[in-house]
C-alpha positions in Angstrom: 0.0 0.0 0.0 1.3 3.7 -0.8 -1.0 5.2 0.7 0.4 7.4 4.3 -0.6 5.4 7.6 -2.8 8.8 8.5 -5.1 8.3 5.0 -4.9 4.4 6.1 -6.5 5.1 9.2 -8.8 8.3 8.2 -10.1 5.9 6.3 -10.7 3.4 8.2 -12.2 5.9 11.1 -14.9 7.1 8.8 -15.8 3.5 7.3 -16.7 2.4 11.2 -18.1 5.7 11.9 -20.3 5.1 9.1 -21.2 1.5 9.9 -22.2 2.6 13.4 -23.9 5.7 12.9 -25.9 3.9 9.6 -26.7 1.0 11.8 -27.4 2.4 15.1 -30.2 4.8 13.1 -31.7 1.8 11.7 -32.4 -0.1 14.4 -34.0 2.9 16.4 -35.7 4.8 13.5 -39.0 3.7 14.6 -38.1 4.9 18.3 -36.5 8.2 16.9 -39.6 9.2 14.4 -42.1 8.2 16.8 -44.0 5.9 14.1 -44.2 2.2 13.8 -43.5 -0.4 11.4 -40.5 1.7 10.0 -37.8 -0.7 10.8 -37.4 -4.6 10.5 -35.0 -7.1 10.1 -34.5 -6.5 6.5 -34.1 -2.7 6.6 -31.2 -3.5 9.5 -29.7 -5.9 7.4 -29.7 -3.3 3.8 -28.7 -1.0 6.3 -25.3 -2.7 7.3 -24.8 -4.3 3.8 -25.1 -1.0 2.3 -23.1 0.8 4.0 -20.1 -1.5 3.8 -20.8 -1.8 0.4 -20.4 1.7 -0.5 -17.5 2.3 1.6 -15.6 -1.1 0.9 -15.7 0.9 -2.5 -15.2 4.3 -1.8 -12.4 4.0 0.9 -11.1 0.3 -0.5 -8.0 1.9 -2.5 -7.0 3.6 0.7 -6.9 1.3 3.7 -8.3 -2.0 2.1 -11.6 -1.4 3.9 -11.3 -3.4 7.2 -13.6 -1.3 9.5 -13.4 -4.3 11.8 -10.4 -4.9 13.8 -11.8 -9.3 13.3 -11.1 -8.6 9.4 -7.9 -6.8 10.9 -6.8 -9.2 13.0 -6.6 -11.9 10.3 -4.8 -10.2 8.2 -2.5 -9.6 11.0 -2.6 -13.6 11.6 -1.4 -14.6 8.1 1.3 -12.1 8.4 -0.4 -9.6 5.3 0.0 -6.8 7.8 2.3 -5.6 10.5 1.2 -6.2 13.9 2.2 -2.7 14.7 0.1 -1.1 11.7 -2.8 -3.8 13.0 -3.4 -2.6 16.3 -3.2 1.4 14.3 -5.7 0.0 12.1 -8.2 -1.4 15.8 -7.8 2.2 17.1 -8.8 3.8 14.3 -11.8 1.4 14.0 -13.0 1.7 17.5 -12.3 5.7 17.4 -14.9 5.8 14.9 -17.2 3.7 16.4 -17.0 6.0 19.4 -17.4 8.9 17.7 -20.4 7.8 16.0 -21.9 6.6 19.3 -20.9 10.0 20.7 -22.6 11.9 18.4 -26.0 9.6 18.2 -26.2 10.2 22.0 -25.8 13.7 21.7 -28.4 14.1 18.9 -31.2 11.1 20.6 -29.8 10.2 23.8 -28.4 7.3 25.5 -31.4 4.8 25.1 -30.9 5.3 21.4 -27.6 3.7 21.4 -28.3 0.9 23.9 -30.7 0.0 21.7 -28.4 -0.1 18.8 -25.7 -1.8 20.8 -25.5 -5.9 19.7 -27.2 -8.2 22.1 -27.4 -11.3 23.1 -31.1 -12.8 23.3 -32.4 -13.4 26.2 -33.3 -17.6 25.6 -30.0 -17.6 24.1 -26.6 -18.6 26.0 -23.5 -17.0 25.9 -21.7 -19.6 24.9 -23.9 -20.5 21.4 -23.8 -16.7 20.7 -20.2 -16.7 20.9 -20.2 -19.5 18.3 -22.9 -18.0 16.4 -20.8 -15.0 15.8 -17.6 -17.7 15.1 -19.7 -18.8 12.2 -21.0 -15.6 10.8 -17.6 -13.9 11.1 -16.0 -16.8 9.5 -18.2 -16.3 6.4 -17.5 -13.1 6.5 -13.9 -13.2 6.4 -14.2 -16.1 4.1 -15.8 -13.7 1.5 -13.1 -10.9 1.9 -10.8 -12.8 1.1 -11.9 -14.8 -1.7 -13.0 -11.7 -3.5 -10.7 -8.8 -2.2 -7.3 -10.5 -1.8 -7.3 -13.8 -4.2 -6.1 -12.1 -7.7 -8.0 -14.7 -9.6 -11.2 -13.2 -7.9 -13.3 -10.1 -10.2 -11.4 -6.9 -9.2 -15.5 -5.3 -9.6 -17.0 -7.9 -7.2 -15.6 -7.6 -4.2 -17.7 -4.6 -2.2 -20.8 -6.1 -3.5 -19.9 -9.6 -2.0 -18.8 -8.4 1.4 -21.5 -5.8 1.8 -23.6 -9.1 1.2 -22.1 -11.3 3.4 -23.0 -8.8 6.1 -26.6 -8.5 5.1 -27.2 -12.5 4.5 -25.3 -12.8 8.1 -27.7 -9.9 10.5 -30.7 -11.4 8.2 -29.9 -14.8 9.8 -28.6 -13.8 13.0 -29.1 -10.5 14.1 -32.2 -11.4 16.4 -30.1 -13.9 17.7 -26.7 -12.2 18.6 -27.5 -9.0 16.9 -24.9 -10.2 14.4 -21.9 -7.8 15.4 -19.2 -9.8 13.5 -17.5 -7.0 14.6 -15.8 -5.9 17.7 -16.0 -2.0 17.2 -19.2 -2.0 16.4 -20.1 -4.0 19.9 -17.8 -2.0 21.6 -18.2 2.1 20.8 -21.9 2.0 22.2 -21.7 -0.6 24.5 -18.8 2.0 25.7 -20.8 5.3 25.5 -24.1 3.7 26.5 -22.8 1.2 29.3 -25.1 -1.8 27.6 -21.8 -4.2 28.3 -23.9 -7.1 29.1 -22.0 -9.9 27.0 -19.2 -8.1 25.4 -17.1 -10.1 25.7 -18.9 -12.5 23.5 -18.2 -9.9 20.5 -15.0 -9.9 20.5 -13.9 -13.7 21.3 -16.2 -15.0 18.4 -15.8 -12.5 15.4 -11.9 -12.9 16.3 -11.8 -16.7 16.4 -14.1 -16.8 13.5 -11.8 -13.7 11.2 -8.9 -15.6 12.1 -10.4 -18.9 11.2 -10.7 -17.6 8.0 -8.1 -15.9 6.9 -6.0 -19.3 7.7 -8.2 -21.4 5.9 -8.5 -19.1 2.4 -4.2 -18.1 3.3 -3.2 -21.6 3.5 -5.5 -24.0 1.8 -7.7 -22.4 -0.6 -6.1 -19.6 -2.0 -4.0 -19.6 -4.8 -0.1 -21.2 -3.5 1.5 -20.1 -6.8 2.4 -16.9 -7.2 0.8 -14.5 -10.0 2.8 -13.1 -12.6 3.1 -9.9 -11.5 4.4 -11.4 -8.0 6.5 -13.9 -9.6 8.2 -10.6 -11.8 8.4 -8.0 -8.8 8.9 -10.3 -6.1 5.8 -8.4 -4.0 1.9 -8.5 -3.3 0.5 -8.2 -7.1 -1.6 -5.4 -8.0 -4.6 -7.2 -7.2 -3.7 -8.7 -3.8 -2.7 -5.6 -2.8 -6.5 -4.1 -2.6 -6.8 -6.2 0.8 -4.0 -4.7 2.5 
């Protein structure tokens, strides 16, 4: 990556920002408005896809797009990033996710962002929600990088696939876990809010289930040979370098 660690991690500020500020208003807009009927599972989910969708694209070329320091840390796991620039890349992400929890409590109050802070339902252990965000992180991570690091993958594809994942992911789980796959999404409102009830659970599972991953498309399914543009400048190809 050329880009400057400060772009890097602008970029990755205002991707989280934008996840948590988008998805927090989702979730309350009924509560907000005053009207009914507004919100449900699917306008959550669109919400969430969406927004990584357009920012994977928009802010992609910059910082590779992590906004989640799960996606982070397996990129930090299969040694595609510094550990140094990893735990850069977490701060940035949970600064935004603070900001934007910041500035939705100043704007709706407090109750707004409990409510938009991930949850574990209440029939539902901690235990199977921790695996249940394992499994929906691992697909996750399974999409980045089988669409935003493996050259052989569309170069167009890959913000439309991940900003899918996530949908297909809060669609199946998010009355479940609230499908955080994310630790800085869990953790910027859980922090300004004080809703900490089962944090833990996001960020043991989306990390086990990133990391998971990231092996399994680094070492087994992913490409071994190198392209030709890394076989002819002895680096990340073009292509492989969008995920860094």
């Amino acid at each position: 990556m050329n880009q400057t660690p400060t772009r890097a991690l602008t970029a990755e500020a205002i991707g989280t920002f934008a996840l948590c500020f988008v998805g927090i208003l989702s979730i309350n807009v009924d509560v907000i408005s005053g009207g009914e009927g507004t919100a449900s599972l699917a306008t959550v989910a669109l919400a969430h896809g969406l927004t990584i969708m357009v920012m994977v694209a928009a802010l992609g070329a910059i910082s590779g797009a992590h906004f989640n320091p799960a996606v982070t840390a397996g990129f930090v796991a299969t040694g595609r990033m510094a550990p140094v620039r990893g735990a850069m890349y977490v701060g940035a992400q949970i600064a935004g996710a603070l900001l934007a929890s910041l500035l939705l409590a100043w704007l709706f109050g407090l109750e707004v962002v409990a409510g938009g802070t991930p949850a574990v339902a209440p029939l539902v252990k901690a235990g199977g929600a921790t695996a249940v965000e394992v499994v929906t992180t691992f697909f996750l991570v399974l999409v980045i990088f089988g669409t935003a690091v493996d050259h052989r993958a569309p170069k167009s594809v890959f913000p439309f696939a991940i900003g899918l994942a996530v949908t297909l992911d809060i669609l199946a789980t998010g009355p479940i876990t609230g499908a955080a796959m994310n630790p800085a999404r869990a953790f910027g409102p859980a922090l300004v809010s004080g809703a900490w009830a089962n944090q833990w659970v996001y960020w043991v599972g989306p990390l086990v289930g990133g990391v998971l991953a990231a092996f399994l498309q680094h070492a087994f399914l992913m490409e071994h040979a190198p392209s030709p543009a890394t076989a002819e400048h002895g680096g990340p190809a073009p292509a492989e370098e969008r995920g860094h």
